[in-house]
C-alpha positions in Angstrom: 49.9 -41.8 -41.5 47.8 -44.2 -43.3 44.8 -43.7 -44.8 41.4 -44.8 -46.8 41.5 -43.5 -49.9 39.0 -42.5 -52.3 40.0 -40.2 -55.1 43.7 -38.6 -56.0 46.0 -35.9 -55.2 47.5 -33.9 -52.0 45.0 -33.0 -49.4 46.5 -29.1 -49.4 45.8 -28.8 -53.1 43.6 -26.7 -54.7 42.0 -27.2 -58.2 40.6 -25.4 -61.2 39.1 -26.5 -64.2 42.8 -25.1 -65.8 44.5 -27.7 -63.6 46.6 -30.3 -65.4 44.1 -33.0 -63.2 41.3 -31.6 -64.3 41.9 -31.3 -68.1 43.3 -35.0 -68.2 40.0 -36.4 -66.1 42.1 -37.5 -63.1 40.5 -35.3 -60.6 38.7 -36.8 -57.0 34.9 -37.0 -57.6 33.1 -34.5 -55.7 32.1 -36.0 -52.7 34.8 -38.4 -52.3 36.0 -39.2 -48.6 39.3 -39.9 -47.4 39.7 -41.6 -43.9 42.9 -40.8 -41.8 43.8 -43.6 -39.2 44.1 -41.2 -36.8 39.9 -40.5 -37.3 40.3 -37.7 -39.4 38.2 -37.5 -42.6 38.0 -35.1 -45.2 35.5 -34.9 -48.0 36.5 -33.2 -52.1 34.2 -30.7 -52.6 33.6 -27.7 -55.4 33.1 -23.9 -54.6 32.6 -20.7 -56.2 33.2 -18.7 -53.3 36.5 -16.4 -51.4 37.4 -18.5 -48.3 40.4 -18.8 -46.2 42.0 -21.5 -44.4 40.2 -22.3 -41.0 36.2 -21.2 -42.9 33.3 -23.6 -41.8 31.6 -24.2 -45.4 28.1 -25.0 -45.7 26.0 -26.6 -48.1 23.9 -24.6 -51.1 20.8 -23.5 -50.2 17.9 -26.0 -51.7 15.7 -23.8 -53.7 12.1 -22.9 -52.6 9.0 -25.9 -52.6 7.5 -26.5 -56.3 4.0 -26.8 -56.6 2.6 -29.6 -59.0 4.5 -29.4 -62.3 5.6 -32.9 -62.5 4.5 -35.4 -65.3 2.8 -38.7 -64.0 5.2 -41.4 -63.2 4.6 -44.9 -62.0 6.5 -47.2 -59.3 9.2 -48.5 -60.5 10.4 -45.4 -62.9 13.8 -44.4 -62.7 13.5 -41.0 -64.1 11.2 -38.2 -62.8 10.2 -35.3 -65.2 8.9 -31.5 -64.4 8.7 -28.2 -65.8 11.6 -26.2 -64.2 13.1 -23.1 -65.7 17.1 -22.2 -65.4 18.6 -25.5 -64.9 21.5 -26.7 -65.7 23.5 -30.0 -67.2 23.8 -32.1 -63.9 23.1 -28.8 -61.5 21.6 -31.2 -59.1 23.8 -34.5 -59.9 24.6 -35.7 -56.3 21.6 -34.1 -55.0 18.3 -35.2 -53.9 14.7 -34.7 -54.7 11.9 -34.6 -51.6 8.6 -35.2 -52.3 6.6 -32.9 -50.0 3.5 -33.2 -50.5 1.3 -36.0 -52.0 -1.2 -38.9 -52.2 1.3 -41.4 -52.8 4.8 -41.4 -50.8 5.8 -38.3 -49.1 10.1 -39.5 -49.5 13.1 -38.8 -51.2 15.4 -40.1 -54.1 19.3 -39.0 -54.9 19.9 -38.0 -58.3 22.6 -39.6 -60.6 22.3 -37.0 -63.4 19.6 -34.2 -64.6 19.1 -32.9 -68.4 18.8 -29.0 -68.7 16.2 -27.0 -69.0 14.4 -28.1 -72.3 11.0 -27.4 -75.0 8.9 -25.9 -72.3 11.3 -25.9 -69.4 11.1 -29.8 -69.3 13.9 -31.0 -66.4 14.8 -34.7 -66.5 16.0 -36.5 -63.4 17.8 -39.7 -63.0 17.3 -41.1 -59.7 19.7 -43.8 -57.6 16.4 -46.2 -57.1 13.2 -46.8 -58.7 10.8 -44.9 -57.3 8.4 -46.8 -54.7 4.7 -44.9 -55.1 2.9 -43.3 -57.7 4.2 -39.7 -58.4 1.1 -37.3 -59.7 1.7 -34.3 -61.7 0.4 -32.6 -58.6 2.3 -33.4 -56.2 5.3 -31.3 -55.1 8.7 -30.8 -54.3 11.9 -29.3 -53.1 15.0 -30.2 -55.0 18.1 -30.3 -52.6 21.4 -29.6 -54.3 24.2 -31.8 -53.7 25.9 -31.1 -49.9 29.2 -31.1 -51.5 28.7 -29.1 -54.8 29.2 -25.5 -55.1 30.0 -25.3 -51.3 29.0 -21.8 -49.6 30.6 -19.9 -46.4 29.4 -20.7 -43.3 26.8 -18.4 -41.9 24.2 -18.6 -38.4 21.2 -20.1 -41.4 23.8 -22.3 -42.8 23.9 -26.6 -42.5 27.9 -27.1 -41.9 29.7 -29.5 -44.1 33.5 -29.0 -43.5 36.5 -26.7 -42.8 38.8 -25.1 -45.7 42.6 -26.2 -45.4 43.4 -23.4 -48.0 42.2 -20.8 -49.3 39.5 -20.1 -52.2 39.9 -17.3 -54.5 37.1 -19.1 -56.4 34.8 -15.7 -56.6 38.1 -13.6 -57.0 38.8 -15.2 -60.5 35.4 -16.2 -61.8 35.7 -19.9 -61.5 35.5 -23.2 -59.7 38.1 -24.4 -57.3 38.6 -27.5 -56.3 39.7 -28.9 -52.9 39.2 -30.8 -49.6 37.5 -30.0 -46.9 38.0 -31.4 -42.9 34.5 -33.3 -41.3 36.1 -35.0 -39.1 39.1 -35.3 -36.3 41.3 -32.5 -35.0 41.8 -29.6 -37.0 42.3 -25.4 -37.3 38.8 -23.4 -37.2 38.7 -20.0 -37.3 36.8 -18.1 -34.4 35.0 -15.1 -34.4 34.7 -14.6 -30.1 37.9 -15.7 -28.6 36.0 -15.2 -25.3 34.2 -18.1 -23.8 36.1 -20.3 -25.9 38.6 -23.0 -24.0 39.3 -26.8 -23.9 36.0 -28.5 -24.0 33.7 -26.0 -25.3 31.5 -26.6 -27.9 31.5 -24.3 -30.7 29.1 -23.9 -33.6 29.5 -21.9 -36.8 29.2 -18.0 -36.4 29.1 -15.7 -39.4 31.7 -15.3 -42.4 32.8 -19.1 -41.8 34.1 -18.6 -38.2 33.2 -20.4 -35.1 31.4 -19.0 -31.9 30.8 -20.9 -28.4 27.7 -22.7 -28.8 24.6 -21.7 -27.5 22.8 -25.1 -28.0 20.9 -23.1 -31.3 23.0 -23.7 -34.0 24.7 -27.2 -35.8 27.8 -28.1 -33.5 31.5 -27.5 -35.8 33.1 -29.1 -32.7 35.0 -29.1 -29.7 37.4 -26.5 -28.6 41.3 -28.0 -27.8 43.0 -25.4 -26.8 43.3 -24.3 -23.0 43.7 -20.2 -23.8 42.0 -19.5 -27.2 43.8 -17.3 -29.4 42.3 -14.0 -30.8 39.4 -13.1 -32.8 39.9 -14.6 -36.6 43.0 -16.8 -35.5 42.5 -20.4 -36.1 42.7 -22.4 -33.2 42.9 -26.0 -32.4 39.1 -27.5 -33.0 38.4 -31.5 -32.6 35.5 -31.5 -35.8 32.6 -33.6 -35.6 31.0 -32.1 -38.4 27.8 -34.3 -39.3 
């Protein structure tokens, strides 16, 4: 089967930072896609959660609006500084930053790169375009990690990203694994109500990274392929169309 290819390694593999790959900078970027011709795709993400083959993963939760701690910037800066305690080295590299309220441009910006937390909690952000209005130190903000970073289990409040083709210990053994994830094309999802669920049903993500028959409510994981679903937490045949 061929394939667009961005990034290296098997799709069933699963990476720590102890893997050979990793140590000798040869690992996929997170957030690298691969393209089946067949119209499956598959993005690398990183996740510090249990999982097993079949979960619906979901993106980190963006933290909670902050209110005014930026410092001025003008259009055309690149960078965005504001005060910001507990960050990170590149926590929200891949990310974005939404501007929610303010007299200039209410938009949003990705992020290339952010400093950590420095002399008074100062946070440095390096966005992906020049920014387009006057930011004031008032105005404020949500910062949105990246969808594909530190990946979380699926849950009913969750935004869907993808579906595990192994299994995470990542929580287990106190570190990051590695791996990629199905968005696209026919695939094996786990299902939490076997009932309800046959060829042509839509399903959406339940709880603890299973699927449920939609009720219209909830993000859509896909379409149900199989003609007699198998039993609850079996993995059954799912065509993703995971936005």
């Amino acid at each position: 089967m061929s394939e667009s290819v961005a990034g290296n390694g098997w799709l069933y593999d699963v990476y720590t930072p102890s893997s050979q790959e990793y140590l000798l900078g040869r690992l996929s970027k997170v957030g690298d896609k691969r393209v089946m011709q067949d119209g499956r795709e598959f993005v690398f993400i990183s996740m510090v959660v249990d999982c097993v083959a079949g979960d619906v993963l979901a993106a980190a939760v963006a933290p909670a609006e902050v209110a005014g701690t930026f410092t001025a910037a003008l259009v055309g800066d690149e960078k965005l500084v504001m005060v910001l305690s507990g960050v990170t080295v590149n926590q929200y590299a891949g990310g974005y930053i939404v501007i929610t309220e303010s007299s200039g441009s209410k938009t949003s910006y990705g992020i290339v790169r952010n400093s950590a937390s420095g002399t008074g909690n100062a946070v440095t952000l390096y966005l992906d375009n020049p920014i387009v209005a006057a930011v004031a130190a008032a105005d404020d903000f949500i910062l949105v990690p990246s969808r594909f970073s530190k990946v979380i289990l699926g849950t009913t409040t969750c935004s869907p990203v993808g579906v595990a083709l192994r299994a995470s210990t990542a929580a287990t053994n106190s570190t990051t694994n590695y791996m990629w994830i199905q968005t696209k094309g026919v695939g094996a999802v786990r299902v939490a109500e076997s009932d309800g669920i046959t060829i042509g049903i839509p399903v959406m993500v339940g709880a603890t990274g299973t699927v449920v028959p939609s009720t219209g409510l909830l993000p859509l994981v896909g379409t149900a392929l199989g003609a007699a679903i198998v039993s609850d937490t079996d993995s059954a045949p799912v065509y993703i169309h995971i936005a």
